[in-house]
C-alpha positions as CSV (number, residue, x, y, z in Angstrom):
1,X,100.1,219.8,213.6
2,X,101.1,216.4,214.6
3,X,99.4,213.1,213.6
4,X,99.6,209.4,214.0
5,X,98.0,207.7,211.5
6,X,97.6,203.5,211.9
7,X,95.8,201.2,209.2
8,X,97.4,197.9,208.5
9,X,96.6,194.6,206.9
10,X,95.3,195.2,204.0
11,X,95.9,198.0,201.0
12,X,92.0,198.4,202.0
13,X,92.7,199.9,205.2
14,X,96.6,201.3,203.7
15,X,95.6,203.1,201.1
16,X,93.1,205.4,202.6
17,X,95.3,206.2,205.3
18,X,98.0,207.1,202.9
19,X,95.5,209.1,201.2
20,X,94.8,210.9,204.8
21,X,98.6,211.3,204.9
22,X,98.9,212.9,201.7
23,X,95.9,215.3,202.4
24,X,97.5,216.8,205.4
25,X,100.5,217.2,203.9
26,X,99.4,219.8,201.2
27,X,97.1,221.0,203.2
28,X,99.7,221.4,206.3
29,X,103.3,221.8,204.6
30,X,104.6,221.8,208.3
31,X,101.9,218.8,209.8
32,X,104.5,216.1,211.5
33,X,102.9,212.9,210.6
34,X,103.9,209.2,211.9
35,X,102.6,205.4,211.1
36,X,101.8,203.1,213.2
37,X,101.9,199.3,211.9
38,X,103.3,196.0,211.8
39,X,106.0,194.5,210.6
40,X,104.2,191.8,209.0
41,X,101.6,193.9,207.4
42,X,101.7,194.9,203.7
43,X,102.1,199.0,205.4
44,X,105.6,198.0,206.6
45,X,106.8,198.0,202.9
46,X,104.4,200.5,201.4
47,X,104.7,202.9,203.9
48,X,108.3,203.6,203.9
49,X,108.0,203.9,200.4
50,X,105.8,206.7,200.5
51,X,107.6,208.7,203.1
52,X,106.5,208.4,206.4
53,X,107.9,207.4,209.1
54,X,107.2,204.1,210.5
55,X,106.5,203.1,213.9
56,X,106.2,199.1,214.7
57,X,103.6,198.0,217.1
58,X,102.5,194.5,217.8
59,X,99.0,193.3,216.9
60,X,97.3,190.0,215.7
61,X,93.8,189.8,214.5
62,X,91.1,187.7,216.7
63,X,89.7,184.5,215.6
64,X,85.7,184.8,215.5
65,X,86.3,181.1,217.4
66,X,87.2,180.7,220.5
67,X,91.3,179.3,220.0
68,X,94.4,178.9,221.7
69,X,95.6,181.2,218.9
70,X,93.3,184.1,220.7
71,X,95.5,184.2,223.4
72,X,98.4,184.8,221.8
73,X,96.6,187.7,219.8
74,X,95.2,188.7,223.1
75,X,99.2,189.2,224.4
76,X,100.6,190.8,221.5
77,X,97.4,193.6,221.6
78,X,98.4,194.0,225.3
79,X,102.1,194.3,224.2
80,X,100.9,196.7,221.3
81,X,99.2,198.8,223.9
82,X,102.0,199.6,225.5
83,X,103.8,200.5,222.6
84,X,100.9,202.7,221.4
85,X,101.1,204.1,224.7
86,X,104.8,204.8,224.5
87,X,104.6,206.4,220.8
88,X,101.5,208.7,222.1
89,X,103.0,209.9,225.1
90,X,106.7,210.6,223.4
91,X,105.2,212.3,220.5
92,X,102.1,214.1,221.8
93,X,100.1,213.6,218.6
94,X,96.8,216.2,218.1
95,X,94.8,213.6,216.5
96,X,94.9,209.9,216.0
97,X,93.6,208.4,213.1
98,X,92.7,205.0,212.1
99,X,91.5,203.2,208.8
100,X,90.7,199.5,210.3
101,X,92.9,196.5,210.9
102,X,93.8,195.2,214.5
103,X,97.1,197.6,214.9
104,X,94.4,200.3,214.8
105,X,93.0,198.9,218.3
106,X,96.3,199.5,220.3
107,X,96.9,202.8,219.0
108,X,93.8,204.5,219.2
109,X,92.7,203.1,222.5
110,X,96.3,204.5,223.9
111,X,95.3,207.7,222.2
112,X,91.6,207.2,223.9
113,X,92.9,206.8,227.1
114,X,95.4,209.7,227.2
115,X,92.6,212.2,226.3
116,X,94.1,212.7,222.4
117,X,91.1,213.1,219.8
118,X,90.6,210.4,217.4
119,X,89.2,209.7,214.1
120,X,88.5,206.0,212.7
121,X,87.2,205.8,209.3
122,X,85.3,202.6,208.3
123,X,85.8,202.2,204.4
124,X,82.7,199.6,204.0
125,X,79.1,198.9,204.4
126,X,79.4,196.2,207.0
127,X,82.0,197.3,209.5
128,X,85.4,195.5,210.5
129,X,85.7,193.8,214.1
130,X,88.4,196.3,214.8
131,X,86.1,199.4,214.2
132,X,82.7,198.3,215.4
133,X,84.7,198.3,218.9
134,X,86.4,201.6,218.7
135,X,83.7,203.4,217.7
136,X,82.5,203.3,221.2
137,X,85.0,205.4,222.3
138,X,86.5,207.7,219.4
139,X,85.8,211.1,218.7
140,X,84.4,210.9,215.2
141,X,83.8,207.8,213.2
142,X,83.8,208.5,209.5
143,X,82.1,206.3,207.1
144,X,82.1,205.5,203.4
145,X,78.6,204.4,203.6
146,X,75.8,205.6,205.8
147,X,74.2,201.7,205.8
148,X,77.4,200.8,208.1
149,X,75.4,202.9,211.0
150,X,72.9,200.1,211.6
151,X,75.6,198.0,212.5
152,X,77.5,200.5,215.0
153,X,76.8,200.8,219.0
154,X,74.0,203.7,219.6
155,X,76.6,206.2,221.0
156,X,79.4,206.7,218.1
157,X,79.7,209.8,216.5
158,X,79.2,209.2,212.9
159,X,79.8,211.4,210.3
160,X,79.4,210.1,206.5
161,X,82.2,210.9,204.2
162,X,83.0,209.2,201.7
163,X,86.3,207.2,201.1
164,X,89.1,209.5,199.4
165,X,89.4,208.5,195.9
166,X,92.9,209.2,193.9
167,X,93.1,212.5,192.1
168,X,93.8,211.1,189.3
169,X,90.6,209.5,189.5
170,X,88.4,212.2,189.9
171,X,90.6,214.8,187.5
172,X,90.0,212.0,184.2
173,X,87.4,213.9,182.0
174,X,84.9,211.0,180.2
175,X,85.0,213.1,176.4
176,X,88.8,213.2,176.5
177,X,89.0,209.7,177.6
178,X,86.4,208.6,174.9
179,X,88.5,210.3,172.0
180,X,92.0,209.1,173.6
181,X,90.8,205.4,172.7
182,X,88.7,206.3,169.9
183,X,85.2,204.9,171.1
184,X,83.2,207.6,169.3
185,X,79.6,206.0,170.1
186,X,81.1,202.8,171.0
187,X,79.7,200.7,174.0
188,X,82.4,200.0,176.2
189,X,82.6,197.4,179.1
190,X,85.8,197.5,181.4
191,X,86.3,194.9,183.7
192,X,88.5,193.4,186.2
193,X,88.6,191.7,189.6
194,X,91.6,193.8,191.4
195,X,95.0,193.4,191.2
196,X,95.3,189.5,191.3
197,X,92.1,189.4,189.3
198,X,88.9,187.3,189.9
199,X,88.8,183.6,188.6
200,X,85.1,183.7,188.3
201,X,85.0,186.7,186.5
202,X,87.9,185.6,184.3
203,X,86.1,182.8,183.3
204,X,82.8,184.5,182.8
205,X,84.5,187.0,180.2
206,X,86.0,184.1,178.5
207,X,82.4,183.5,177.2
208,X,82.2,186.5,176.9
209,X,84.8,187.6,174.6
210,X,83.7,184.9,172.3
211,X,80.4,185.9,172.0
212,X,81.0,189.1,171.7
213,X,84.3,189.5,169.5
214,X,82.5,190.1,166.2
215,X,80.3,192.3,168.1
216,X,81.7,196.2,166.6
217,X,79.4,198.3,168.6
218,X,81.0,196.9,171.8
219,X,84.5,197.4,172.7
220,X,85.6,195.2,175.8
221,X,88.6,196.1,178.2
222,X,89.3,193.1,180.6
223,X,91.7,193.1,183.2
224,X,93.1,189.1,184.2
225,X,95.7,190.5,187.1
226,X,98.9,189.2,186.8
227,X,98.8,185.8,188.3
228,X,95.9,184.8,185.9
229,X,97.0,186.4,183.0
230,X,98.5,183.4,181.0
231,X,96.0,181.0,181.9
232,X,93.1,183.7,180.6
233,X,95.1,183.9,177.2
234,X,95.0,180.0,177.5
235,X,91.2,179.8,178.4
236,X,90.7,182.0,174.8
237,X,92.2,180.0,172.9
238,X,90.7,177.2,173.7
239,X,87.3,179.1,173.3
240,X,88.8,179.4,169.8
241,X,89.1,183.6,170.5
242,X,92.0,185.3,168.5
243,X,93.0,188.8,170.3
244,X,94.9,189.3,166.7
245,X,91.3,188.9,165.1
246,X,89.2,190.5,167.4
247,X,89.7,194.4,167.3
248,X,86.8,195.1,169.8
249,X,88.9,193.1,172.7
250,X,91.7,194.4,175.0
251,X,93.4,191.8,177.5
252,X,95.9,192.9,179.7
253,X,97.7,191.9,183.3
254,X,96.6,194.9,184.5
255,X,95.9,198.6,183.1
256,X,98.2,201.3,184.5
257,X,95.8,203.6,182.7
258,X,92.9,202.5,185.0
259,X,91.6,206.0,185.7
260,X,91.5,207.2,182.1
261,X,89.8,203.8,181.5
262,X,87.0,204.1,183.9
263,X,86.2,207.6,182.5
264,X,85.9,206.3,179.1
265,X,83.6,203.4,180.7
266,X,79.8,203.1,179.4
267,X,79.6,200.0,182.4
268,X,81.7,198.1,184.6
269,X,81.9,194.5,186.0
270,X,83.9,194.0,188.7
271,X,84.2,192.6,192.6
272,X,82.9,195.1,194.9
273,X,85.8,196.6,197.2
274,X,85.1,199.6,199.2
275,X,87.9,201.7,197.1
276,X,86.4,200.3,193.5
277,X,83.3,201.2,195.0
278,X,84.1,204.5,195.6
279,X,85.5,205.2,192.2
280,X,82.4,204.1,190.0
281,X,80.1,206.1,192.3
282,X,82.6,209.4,192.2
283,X,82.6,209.0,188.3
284,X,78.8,207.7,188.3
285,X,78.7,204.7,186.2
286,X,76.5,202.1,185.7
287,X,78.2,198.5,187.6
288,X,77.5,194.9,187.6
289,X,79.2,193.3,190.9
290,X,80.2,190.4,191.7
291,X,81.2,190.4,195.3
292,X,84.3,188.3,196.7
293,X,82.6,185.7,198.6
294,X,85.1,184.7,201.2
295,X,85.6,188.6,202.3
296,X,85.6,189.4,206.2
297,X,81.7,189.0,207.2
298,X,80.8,189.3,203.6
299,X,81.4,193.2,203.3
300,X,81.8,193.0,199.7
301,X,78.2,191.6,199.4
302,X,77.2,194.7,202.1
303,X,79.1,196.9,199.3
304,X,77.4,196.1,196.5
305,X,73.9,195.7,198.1
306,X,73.9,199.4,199.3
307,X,74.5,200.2,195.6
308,X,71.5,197.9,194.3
309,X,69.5,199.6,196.9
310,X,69.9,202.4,195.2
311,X,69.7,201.6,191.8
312,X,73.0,201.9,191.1
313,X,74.6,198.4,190.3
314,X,73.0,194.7,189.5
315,X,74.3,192.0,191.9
316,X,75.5,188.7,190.8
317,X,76.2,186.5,193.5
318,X,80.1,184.6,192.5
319,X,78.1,181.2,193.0
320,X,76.1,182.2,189.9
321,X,77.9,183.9,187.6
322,X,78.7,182.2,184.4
323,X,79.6,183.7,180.7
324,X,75.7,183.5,180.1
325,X,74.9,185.2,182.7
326,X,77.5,188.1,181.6
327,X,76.5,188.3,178.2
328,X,72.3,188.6,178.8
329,X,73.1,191.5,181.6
330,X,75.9,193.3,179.1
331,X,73.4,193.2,176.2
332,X,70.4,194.3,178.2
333,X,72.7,197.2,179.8
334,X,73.5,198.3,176.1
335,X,70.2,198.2,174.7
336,X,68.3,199.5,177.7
337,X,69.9,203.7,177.3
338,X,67.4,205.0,180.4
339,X,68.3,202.4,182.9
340,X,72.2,202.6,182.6
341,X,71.1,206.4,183.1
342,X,69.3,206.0,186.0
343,X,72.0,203.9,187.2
344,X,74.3,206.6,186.7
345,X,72.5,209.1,188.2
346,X,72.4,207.1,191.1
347,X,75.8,206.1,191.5
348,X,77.4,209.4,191.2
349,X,74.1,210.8,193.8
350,X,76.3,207.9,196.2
351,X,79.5,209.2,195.1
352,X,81.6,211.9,197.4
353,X,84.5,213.2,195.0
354,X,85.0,215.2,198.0
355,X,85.4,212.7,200.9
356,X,88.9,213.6,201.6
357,X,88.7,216.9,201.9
358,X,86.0,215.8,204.1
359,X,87.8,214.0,206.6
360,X,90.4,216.5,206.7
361,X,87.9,219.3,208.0
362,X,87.6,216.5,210.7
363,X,91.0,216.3,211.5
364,X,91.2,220.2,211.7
365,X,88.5,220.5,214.0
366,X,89.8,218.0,216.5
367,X,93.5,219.4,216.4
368,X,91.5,222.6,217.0
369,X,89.8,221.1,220.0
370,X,93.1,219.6,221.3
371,X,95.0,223.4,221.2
């Protein structure tokens, strides 16, 4: 089998396509796999690193404006094109695949146009620009959630699949976890706002922490990210909060222990990212979301609101969270045992553990189609 697989940008649109990537190769020891991205993208340092083999093409997103700066992106996706074009017809791919980002237009329209099957997957609930086009014309579009159909042209073949979440994810078992940190019958809150972390969140759980740090029923796990790390430890102190003093609080940078974490998890407060998304809902807990406000046309807030729909998260808008705020929800999470069940239940009935294996049926069936 032989696959191109294109997502750029973004670890958003990287990472499930290196999850793709991975699937194929256990599942075809002998699949031929290549990347298509730019060079200015995050994938033309990640990928590499994981490797595949890495195949530039030239892309630059569209301004929702009209700019001078479009045509320049409208030159370099004709330039891409051609290069798509050139990679497709040299290496004779059986499927295409793209995860979102503008080098994904290029490549799977070449792919479109030269009769190769393709398969976009849309990781959240309010689809990218790049997608909502290509879905006109792709074989299958895959989904994460089924509330992005609404927003998709009347003739795309839609299939809902889930977003692959890392195995080491799924394989974390909650009891284990639970007695690795010895939390017995402890409440525990884990929180965190991504990699770089969240200011608003960070300076919610500041209040918090000092609420709550004589508080032993509840054991806290916050996650700053790097870059606001110090001035969290700052913020604490001048809260008068001593980490030293306060058993039931851990503060860290990040967590490399993040999966183990979330199984030991009784509730989680976080931003609402398609791939955090899918990880709460594969392990079902209970969520309070706080959605990046400035993300591309607001899919966080799309995110989060397919969860409340469902009766799976509460939804604090960034412009009105405060440590107040934090602490009434936490407390009325902890005391109320049947709704954070129900919001369990509902969060792992969103949850597909088994979305990758999903989308590599998919792929199977269209490299069938193409032989």
């Amino acid at each position: 089998m032989r696959v191109i697989i294109s997502g750029g940008g973004t670890g958003g649109h990287i990472y499930p396509a290196l999850a793709i990537a991975d699937g194929l190769r256990l599942r075809h020891p002998t699949a031929e796999i290549v990347y298509a991205g730019t060079t200015n993208g995050l994938e033309y340092d990640i990928v590499p690193r994981a490797g595949y083999r890495f195949y530039a093409v030239s892309g630059a997103g569209l301004q929702r404006r009209i700019t001078a700066g479009n045509l320049v992106a409208v030159w370099r996706a004709a330039r891409g094109f051609a290069e798509a074009w050139t990679l497709v017809s040299h290496f004779k791919p059986d499927v295409v695949v793209g995860t979102g980002g503008y080098v994904c237009g290029p490549v799977v329209l070449a792919a479109v146009c030269k009769r190769v099957p393709t398969l976009i997957h849309e990781q959240n609930a309010f689809p990218g620009l790049t997608n909502r086009i290509l879905s006109r014309f792709t074989s299958c579009t895959a989904l994460t959630f089924g509330d992005a159909i609404r927003y998709l042209p009347p003739k795309a073949r839609v299939r809902v699949t889930g977003l692959p979440v890392r195995p080491e994810v799924l394989g974390a078992r909650r009891e284990e976890a639970r007695a690795y940190y010895g939390l017995d019958d402890i409440f525990t809150v884990v929180s965190f706002g991504g990699s770089r972390g969240a200011r608003t969140i960070n300076e919610a759980m500041v209040e918090v922490c000092r609420v709550l740090k004589d508080e032993p029923a509840i054991r806290l796990y916050h996650v700053t990210g790097r870059a606001q790390y110090d001035a969290f430890l700052e913020a604490l102190r001048g809260a008068r909060v001593s980490l030293a003093a306060a058993p039931n609080i851990t503060v860290a940078p990040y967590f490399y222990d993040i999966p183990r974490l979330l199984a030991a998890a009784d509730l989680v407060v976080s931003r609402a990212g398609a791939s955090t998304i899918a990880e709460i809902t594969a392990l079902g807990l209970p969520s309070i979301l706080v959605p990046y406000p400035f993300a591309t046309g607001k899919h966080q807030e799309h995110n989060a609101r397919a969860l409340v729909r469902r009766g799976a998260a509460v939804l604090v808008p960034d412009r009105e969270l405060t440590g107040n705020v934090l602490v009434r929800l936490i407390e009325e999470l902890r005391q109320d045992v049947d709704r954070r069940q129900r919001m369990a239940q509902a969060a792992r009935a969103l949850g597909k553990p088994d979305a990758l294996e999903r989308l590599l049926d998919i792929i199977d069936r269209l490299a069938d189609r193409r032989s």
